[in-house]
mmCIF entry with sequence, helices, sheets and N, C-alpha, C, O atoms, coordinates in Angstrom:
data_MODEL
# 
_entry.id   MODEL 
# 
_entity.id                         1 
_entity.type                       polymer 
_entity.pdbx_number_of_molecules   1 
# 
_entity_poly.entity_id                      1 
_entity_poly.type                           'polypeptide(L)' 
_entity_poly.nstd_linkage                   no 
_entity_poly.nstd_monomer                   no 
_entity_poly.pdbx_seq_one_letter_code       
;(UNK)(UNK)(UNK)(UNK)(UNK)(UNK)(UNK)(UNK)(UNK)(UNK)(UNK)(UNK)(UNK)(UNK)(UNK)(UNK)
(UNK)(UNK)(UNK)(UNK)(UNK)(UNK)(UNK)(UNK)(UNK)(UNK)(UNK)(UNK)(UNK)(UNK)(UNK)(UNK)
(UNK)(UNK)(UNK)(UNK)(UNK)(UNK)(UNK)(UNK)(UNK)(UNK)(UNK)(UNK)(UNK)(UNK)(UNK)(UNK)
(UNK)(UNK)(UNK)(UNK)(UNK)
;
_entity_poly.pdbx_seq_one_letter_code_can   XXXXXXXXXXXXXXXXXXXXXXXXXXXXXXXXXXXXXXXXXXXXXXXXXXXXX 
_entity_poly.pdbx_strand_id                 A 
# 
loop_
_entity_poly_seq.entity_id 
_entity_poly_seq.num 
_entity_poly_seq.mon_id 
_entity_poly_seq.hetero 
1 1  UNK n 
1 2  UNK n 
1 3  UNK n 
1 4  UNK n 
1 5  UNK n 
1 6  UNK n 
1 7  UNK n 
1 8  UNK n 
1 9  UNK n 
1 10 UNK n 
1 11 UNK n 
1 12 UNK n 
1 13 UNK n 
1 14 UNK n 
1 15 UNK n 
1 16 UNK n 
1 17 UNK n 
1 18 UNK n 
1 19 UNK n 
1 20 UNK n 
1 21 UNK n 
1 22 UNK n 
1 23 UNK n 
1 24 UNK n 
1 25 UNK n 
1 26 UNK n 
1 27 UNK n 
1 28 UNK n 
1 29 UNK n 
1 30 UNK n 
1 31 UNK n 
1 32 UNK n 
1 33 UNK n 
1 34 UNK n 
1 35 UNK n 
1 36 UNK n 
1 37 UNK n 
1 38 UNK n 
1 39 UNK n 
1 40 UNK n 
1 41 UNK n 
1 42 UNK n 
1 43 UNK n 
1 44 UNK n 
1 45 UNK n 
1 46 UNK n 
1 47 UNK n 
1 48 UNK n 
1 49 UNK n 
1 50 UNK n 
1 51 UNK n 
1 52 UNK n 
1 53 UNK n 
# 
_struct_asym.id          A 
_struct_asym.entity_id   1 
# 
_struct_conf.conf_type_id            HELX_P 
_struct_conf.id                      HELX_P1 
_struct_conf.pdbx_PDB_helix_id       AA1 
_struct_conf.beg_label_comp_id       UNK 
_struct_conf.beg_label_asym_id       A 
_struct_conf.beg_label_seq_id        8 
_struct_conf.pdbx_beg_PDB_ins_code   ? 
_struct_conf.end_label_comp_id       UNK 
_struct_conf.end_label_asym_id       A 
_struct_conf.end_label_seq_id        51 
_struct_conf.pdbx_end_PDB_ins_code   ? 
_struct_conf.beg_auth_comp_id        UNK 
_struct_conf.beg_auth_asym_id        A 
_struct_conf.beg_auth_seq_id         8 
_struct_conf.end_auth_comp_id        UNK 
_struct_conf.end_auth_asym_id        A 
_struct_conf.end_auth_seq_id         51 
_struct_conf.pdbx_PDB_helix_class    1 
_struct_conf.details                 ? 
_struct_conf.pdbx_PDB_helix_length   44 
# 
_struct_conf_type.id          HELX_P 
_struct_conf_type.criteria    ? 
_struct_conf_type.reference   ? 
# 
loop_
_atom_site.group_PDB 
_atom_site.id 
_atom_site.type_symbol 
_atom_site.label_atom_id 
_atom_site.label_alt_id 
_atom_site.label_comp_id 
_atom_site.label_asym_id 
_atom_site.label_entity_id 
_atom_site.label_seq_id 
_atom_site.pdbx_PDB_ins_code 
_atom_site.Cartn_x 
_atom_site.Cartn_y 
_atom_site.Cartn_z 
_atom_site.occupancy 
_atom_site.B_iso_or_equiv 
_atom_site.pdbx_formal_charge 
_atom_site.auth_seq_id 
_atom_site.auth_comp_id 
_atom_site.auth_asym_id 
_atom_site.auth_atom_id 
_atom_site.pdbx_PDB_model_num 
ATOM 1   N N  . UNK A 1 1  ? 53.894 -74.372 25.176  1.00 0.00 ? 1  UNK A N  1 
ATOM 2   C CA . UNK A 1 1  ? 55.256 -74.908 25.309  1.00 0.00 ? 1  UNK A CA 1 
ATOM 3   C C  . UNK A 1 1  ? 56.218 -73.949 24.610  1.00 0.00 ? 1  UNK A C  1 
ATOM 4   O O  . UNK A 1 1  ? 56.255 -73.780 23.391  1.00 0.00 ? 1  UNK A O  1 
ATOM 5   N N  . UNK A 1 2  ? 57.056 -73.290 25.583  1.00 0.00 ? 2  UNK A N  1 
ATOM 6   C CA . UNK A 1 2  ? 58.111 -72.471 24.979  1.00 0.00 ? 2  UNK A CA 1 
ATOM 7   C C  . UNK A 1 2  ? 59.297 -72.967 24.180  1.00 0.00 ? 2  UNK A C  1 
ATOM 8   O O  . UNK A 1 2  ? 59.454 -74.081 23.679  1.00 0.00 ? 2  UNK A O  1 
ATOM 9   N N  . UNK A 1 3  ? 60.189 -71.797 24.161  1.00 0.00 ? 3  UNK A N  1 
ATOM 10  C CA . UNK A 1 3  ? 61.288 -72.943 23.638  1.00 0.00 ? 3  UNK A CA 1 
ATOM 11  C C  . UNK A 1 3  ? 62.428 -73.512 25.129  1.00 0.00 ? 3  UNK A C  1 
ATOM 12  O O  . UNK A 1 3  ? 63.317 -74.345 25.304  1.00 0.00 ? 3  UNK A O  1 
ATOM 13  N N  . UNK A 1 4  ? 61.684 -72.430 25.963  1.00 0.00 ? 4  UNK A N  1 
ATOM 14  C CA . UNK A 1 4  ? 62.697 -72.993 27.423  1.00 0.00 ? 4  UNK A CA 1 
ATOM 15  C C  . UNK A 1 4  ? 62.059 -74.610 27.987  1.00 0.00 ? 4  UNK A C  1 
ATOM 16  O O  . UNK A 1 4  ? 62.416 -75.449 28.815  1.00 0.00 ? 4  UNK A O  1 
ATOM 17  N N  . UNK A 1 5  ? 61.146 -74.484 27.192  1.00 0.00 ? 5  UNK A N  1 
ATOM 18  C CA . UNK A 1 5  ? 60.595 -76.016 27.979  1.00 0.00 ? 5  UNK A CA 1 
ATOM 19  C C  . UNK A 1 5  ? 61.137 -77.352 27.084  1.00 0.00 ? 5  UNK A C  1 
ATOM 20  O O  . UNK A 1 5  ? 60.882 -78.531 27.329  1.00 0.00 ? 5  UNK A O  1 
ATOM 21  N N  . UNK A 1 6  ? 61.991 -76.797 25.934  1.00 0.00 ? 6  UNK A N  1 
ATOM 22  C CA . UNK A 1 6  ? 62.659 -77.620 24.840  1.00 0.00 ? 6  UNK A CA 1 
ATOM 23  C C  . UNK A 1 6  ? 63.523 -78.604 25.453  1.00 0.00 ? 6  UNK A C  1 
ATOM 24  O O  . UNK A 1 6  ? 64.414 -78.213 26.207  1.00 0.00 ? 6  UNK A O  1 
ATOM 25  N N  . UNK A 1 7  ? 63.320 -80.163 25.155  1.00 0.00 ? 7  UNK A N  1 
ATOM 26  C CA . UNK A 1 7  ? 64.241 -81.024 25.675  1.00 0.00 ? 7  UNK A CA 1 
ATOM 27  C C  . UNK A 1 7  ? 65.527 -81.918 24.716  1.00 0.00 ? 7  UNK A C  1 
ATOM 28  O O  . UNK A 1 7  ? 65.596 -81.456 23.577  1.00 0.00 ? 7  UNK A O  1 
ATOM 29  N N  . UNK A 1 8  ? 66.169 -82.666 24.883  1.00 0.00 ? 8  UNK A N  1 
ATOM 30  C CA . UNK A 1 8  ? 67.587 -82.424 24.048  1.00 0.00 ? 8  UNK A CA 1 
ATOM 31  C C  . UNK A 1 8  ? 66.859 -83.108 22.335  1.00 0.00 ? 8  UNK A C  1 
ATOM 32  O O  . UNK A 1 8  ? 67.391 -83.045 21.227  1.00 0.00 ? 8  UNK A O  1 
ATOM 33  N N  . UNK A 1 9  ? 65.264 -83.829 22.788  1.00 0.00 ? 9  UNK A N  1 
ATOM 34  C CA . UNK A 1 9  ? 65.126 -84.168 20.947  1.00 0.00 ? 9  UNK A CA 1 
ATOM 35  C C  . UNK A 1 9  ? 64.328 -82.910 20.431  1.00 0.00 ? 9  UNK A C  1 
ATOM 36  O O  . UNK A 1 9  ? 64.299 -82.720 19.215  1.00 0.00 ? 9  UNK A O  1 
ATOM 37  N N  . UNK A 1 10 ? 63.771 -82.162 21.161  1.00 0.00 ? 10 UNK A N  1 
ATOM 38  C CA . UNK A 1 10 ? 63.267 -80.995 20.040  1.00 0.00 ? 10 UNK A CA 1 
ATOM 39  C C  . UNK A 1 10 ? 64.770 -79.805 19.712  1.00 0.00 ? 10 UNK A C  1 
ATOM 40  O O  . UNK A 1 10 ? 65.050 -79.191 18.682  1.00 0.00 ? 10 UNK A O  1 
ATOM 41  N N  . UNK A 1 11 ? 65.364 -79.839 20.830  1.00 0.00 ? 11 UNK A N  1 
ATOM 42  C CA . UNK A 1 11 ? 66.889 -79.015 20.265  1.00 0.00 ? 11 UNK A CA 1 
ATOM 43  C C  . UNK A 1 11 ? 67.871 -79.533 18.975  1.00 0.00 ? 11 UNK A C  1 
ATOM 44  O O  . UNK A 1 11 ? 68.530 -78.867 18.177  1.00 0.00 ? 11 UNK A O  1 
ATOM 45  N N  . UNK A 1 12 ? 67.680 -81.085 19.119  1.00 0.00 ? 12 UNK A N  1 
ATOM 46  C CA . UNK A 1 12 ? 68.641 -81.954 17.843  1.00 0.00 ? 12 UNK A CA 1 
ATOM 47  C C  . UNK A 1 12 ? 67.740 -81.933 17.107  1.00 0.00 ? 12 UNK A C  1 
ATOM 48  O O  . UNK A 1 12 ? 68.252 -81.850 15.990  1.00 0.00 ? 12 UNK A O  1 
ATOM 49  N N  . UNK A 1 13 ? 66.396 -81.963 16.984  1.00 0.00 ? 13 UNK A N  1 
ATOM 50  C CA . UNK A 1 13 ? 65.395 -81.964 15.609  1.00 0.00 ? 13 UNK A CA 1 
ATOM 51  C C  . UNK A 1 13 ? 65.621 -80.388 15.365  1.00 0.00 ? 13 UNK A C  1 
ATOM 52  O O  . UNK A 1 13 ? 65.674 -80.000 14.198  1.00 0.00 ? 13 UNK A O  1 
ATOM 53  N N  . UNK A 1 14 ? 65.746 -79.545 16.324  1.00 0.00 ? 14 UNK A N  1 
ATOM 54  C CA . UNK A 1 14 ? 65.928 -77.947 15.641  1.00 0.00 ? 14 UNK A CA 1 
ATOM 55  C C  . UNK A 1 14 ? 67.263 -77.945 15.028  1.00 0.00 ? 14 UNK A C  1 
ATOM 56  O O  . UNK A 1 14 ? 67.277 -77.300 13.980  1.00 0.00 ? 14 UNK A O  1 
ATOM 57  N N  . UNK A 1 15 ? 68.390 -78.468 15.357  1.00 0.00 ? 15 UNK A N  1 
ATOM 58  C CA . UNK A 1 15 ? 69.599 -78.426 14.725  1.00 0.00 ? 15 UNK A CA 1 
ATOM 59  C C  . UNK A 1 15 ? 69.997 -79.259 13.573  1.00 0.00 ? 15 UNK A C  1 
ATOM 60  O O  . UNK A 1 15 ? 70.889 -78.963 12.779  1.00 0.00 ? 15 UNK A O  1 
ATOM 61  N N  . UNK A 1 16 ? 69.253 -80.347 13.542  1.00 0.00 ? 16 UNK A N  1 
ATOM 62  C CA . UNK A 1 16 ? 69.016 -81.265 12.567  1.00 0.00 ? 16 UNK A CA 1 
ATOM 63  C C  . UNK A 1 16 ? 68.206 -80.073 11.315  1.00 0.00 ? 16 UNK A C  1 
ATOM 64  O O  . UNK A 1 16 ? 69.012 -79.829 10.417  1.00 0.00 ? 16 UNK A O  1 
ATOM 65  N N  . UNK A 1 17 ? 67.282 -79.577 11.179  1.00 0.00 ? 17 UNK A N  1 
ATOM 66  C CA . UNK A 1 17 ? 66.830 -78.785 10.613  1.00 0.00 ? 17 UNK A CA 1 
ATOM 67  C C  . UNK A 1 17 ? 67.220 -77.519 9.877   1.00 0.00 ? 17 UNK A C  1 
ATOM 68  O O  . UNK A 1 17 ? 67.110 -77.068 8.737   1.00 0.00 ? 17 UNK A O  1 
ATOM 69  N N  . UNK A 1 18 ? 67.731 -77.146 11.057  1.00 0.00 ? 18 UNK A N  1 
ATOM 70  C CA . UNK A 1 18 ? 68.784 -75.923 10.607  1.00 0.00 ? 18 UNK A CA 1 
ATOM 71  C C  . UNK A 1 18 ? 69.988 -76.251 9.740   1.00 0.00 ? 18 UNK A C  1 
ATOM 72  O O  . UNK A 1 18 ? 70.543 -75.503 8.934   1.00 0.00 ? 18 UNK A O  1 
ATOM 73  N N  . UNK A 1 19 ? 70.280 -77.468 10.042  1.00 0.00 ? 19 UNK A N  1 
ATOM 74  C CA . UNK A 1 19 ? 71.839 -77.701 8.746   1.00 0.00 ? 19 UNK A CA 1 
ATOM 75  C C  . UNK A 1 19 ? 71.415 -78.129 7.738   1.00 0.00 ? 19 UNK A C  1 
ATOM 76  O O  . UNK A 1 19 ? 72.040 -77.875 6.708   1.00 0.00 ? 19 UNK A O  1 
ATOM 77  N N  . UNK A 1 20 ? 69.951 -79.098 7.662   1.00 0.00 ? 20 UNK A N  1 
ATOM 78  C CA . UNK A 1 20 ? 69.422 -79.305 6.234   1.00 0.00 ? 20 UNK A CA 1 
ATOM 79  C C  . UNK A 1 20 ? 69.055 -77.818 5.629   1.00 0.00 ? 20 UNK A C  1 
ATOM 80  O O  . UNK A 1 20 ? 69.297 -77.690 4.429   1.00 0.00 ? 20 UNK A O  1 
ATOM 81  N N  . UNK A 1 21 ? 68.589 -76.860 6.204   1.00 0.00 ? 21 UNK A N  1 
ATOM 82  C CA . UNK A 1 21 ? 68.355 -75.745 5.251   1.00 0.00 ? 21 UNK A CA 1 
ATOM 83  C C  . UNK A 1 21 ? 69.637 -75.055 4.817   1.00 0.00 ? 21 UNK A C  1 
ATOM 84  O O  . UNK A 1 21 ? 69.821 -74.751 3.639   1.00 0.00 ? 21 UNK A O  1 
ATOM 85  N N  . UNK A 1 22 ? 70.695 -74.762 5.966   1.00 0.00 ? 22 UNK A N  1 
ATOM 86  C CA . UNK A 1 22 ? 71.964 -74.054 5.187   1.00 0.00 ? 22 UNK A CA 1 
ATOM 87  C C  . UNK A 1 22 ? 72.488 -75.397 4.434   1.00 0.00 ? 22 UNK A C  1 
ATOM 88  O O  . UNK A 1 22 ? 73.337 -75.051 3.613   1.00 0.00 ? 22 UNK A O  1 
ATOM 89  N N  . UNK A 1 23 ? 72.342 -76.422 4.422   1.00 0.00 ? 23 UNK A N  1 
ATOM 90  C CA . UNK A 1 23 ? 72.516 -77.157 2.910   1.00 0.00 ? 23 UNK A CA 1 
ATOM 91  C C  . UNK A 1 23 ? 71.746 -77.224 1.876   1.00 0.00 ? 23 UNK A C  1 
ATOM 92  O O  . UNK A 1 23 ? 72.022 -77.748 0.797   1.00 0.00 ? 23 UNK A O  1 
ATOM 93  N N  . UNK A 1 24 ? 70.868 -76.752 2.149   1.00 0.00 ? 24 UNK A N  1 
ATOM 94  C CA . UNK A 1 24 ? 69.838 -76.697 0.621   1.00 0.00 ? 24 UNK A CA 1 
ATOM 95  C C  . UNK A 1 24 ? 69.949 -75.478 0.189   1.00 0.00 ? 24 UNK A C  1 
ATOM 96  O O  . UNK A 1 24 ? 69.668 -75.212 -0.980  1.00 0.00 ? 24 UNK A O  1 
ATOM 97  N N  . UNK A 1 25 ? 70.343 -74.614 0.991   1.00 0.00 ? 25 UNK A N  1 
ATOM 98  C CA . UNK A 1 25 ? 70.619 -73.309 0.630   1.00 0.00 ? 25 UNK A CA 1 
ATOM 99  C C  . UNK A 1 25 ? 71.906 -72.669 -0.271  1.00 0.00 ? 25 UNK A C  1 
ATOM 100 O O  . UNK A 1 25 ? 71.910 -71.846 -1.186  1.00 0.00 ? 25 UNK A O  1 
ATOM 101 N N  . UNK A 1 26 ? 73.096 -73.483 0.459   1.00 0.00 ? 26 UNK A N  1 
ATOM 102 C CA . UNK A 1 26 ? 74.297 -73.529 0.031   1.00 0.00 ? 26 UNK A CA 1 
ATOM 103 C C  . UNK A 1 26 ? 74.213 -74.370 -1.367  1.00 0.00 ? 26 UNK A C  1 
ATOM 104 O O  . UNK A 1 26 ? 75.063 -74.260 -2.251  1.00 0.00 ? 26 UNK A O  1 
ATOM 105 N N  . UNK A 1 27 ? 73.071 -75.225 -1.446  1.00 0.00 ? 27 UNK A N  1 
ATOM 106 C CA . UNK A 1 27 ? 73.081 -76.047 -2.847  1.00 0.00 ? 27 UNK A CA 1 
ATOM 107 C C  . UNK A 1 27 ? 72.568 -75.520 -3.942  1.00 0.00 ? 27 UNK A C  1 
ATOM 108 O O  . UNK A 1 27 ? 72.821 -75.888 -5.089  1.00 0.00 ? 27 UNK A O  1 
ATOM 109 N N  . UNK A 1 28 ? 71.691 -74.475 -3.552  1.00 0.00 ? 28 UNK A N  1 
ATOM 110 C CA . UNK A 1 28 ? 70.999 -73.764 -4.826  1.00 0.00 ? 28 UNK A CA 1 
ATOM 111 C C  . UNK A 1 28 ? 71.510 -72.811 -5.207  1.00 0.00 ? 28 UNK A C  1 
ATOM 112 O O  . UNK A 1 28 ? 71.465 -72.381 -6.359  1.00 0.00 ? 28 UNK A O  1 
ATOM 113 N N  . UNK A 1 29 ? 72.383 -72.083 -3.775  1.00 0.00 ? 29 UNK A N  1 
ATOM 114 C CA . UNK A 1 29 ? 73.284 -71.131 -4.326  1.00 0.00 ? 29 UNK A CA 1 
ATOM 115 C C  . UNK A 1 29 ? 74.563 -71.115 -5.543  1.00 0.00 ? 29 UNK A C  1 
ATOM 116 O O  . UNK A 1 29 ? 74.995 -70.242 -6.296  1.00 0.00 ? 29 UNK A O  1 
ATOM 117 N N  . UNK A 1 30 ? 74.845 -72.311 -5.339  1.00 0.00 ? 30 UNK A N  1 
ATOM 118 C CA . UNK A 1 30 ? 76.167 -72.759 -6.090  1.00 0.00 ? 30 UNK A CA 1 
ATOM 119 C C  . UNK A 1 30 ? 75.487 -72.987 -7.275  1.00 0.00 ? 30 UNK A C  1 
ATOM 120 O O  . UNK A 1 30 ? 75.988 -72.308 -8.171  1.00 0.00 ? 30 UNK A O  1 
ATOM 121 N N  . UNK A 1 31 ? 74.347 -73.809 -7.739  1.00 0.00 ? 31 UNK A N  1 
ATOM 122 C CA . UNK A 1 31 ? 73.681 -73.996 -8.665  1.00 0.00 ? 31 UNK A CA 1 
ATOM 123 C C  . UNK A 1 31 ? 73.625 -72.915 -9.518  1.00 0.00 ? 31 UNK A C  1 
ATOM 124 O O  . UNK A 1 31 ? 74.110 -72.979 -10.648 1.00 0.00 ? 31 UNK A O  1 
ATOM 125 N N  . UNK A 1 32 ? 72.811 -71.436 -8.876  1.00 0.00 ? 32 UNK A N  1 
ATOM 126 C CA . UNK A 1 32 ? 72.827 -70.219 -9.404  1.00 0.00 ? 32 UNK A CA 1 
ATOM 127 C C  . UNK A 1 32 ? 74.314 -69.752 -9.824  1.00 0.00 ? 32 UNK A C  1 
ATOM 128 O O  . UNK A 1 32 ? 74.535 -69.299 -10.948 1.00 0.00 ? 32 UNK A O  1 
ATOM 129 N N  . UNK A 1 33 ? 75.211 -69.878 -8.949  1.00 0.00 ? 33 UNK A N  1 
ATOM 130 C CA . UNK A 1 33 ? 76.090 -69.067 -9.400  1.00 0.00 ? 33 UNK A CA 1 
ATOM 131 C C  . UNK A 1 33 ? 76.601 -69.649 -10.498 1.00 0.00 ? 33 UNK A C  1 
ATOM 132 O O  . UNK A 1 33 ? 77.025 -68.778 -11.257 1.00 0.00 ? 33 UNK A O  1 
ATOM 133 N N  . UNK A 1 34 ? 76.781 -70.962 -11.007 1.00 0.00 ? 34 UNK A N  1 
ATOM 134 C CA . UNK A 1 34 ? 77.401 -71.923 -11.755 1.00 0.00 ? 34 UNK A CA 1 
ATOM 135 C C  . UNK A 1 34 ? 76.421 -71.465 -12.987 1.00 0.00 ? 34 UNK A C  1 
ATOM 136 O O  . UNK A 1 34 ? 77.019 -71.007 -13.961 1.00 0.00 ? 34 UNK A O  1 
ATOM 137 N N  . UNK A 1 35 ? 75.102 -71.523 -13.064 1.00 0.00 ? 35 UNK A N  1 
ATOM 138 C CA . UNK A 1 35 ? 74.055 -71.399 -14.597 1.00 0.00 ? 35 UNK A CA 1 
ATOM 139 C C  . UNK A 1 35 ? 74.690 -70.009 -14.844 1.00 0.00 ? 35 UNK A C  1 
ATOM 140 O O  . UNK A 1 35 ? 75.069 -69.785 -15.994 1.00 0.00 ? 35 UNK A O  1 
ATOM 141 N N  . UNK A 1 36 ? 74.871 -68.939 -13.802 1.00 0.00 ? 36 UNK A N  1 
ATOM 142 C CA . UNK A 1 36 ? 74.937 -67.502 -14.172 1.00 0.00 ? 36 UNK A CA 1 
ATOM 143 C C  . UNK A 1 36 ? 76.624 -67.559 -14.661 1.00 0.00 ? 36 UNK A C  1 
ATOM 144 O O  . UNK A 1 36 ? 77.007 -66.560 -15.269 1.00 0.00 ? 36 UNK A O  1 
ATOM 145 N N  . UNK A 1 37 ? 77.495 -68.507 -14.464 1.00 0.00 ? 37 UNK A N  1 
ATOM 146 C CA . UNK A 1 37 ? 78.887 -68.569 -15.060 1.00 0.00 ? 37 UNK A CA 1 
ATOM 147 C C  . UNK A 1 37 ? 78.471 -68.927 -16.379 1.00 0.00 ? 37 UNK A C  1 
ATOM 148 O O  . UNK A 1 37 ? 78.472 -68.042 -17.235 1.00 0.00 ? 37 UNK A O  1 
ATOM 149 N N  . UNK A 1 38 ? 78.172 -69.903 -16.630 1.00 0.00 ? 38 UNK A N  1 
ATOM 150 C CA . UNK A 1 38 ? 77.820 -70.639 -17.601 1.00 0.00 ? 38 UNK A CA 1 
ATOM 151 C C  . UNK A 1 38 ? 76.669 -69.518 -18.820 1.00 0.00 ? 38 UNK A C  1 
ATOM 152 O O  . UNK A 1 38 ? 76.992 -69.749 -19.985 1.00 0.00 ? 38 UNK A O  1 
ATOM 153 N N  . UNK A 1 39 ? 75.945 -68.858 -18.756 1.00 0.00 ? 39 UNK A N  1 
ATOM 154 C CA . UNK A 1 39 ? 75.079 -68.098 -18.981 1.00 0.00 ? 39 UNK A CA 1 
ATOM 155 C C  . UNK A 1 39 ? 76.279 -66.961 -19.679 1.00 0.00 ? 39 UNK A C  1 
ATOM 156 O O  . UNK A 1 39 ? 76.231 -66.765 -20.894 1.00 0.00 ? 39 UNK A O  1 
ATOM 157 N N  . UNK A 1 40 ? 77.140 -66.378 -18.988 1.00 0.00 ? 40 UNK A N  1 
ATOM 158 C CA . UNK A 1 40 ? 77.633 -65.370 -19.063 1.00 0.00 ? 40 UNK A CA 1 
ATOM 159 C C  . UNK A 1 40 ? 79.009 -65.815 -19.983 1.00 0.00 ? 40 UNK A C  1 
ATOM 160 O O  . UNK A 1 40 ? 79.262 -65.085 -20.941 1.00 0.00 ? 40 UNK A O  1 
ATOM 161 N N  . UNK A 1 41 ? 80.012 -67.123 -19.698 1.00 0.00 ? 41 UNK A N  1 
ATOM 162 C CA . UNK A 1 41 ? 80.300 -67.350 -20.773 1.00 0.00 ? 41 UNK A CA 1 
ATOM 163 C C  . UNK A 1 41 ? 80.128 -67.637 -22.487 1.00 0.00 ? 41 UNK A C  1 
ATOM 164 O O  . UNK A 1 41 ? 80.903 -67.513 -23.435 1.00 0.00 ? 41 UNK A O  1 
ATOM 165 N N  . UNK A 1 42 ? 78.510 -68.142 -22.336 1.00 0.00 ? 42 UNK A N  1 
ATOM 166 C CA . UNK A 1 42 ? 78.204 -68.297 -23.588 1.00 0.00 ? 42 UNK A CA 1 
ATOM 167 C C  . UNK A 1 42 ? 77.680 -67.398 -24.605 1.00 0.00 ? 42 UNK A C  1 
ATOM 168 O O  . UNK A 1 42 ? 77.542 -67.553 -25.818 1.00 0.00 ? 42 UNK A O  1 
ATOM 169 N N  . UNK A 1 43 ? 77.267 -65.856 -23.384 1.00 0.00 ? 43 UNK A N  1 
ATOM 170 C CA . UNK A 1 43 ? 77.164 -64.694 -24.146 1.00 0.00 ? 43 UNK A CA 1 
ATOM 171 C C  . UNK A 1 43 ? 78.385 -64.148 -24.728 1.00 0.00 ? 43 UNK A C  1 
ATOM 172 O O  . UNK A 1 43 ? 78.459 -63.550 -25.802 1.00 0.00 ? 43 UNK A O  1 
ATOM 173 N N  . UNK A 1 44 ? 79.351 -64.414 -23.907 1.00 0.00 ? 44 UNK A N  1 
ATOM 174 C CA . UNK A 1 44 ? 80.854 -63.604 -24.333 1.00 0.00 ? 44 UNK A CA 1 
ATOM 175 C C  . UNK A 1 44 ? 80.933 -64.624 -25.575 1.00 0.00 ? 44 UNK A C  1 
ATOM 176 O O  . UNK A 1 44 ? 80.282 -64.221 -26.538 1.00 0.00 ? 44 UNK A O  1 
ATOM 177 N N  . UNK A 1 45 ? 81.557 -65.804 -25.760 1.00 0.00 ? 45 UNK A N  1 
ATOM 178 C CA . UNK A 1 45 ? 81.601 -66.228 -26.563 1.00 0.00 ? 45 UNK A CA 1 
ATOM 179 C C  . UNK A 1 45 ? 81.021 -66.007 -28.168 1.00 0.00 ? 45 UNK A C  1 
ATOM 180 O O  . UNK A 1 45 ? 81.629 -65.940 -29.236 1.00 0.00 ? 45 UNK A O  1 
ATOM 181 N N  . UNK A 1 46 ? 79.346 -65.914 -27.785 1.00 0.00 ? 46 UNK A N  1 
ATOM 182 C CA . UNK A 1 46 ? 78.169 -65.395 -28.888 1.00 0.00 ? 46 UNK A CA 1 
ATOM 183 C C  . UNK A 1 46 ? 78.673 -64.131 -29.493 1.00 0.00 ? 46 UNK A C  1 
ATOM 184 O O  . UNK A 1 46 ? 78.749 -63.964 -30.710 1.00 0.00 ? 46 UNK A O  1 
ATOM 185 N N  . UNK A 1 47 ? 79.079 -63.075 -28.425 1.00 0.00 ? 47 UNK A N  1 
ATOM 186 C CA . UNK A 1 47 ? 79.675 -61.745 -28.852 1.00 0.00 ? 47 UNK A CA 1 
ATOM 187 C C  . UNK A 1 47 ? 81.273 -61.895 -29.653 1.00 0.00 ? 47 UNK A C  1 
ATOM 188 O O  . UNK A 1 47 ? 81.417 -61.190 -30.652 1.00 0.00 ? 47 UNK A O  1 
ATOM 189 N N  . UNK A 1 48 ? 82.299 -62.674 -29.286 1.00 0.00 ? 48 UNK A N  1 
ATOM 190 C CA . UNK A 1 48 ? 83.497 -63.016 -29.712 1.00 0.00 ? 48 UNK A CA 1 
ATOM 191 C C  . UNK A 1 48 ? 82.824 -63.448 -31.016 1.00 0.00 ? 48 UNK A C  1 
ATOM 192 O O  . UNK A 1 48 ? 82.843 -62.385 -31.637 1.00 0.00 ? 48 UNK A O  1 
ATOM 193 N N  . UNK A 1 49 ? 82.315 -64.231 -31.718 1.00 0.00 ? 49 UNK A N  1 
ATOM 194 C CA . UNK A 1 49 ? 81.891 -64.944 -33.093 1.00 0.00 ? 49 UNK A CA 1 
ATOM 195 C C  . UNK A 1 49 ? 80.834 -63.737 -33.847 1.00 0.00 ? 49 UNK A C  1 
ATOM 196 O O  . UNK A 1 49 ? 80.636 -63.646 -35.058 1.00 0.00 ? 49 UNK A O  1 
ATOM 197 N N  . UNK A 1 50 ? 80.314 -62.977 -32.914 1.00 0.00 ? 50 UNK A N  1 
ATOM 198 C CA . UNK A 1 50 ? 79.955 -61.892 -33.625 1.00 0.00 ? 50 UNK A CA 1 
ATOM 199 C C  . UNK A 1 50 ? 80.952 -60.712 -34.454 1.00 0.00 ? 50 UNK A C  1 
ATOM 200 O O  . UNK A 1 50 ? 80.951 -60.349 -35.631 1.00 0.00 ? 50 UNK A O  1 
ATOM 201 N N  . UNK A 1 51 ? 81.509 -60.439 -33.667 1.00 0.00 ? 51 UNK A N  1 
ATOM 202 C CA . UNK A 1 51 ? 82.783 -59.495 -33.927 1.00 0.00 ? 51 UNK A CA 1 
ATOM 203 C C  . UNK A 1 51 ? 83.936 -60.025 -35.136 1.00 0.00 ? 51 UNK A C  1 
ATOM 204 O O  . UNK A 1 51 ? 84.350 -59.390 -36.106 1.00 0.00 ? 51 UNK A O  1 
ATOM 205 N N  . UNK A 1 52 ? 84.275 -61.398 -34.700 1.00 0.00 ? 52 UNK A N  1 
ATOM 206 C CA . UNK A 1 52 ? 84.719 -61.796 -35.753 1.00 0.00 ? 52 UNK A CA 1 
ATOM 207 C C  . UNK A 1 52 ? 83.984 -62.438 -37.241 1.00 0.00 ? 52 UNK A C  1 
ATOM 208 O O  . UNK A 1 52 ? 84.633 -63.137 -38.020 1.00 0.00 ? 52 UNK A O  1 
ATOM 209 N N  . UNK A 1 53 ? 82.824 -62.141 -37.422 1.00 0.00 ? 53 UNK A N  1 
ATOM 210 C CA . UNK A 1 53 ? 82.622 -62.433 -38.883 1.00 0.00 ? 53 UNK A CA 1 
ATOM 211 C C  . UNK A 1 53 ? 82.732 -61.047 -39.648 1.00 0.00 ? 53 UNK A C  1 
ATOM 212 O O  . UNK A 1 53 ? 82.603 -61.004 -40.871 1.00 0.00 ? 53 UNK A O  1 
# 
């Protein structure tokens, strides 16, 4: 069974599929970028309290 032999529920289970992954994708991404904000402010900070003692 190809994908030309695909009928409209294996096309909505493929599209159904496909938006859960660019949402889980888009969710971990933001996750990362947010720890690596967070990560990177608290080094600057660590360095600011260094400098000033």
């Amino acid at each position: 069974m190809g994908i030309a032999d695909w009928g409209a529920v294996e096309w909505g289970l493929f599209a159904f599929n496909l938006a859960a992954v660019a949402l889980i994708i888009w969710a971990i991404r933001k996750k990362i970028v947010s720890k690596l904000s967070e990560v990177e402010e608290r080094h600057n900070r660590s360095t600011e309290r260094r400098k000033s003692e």
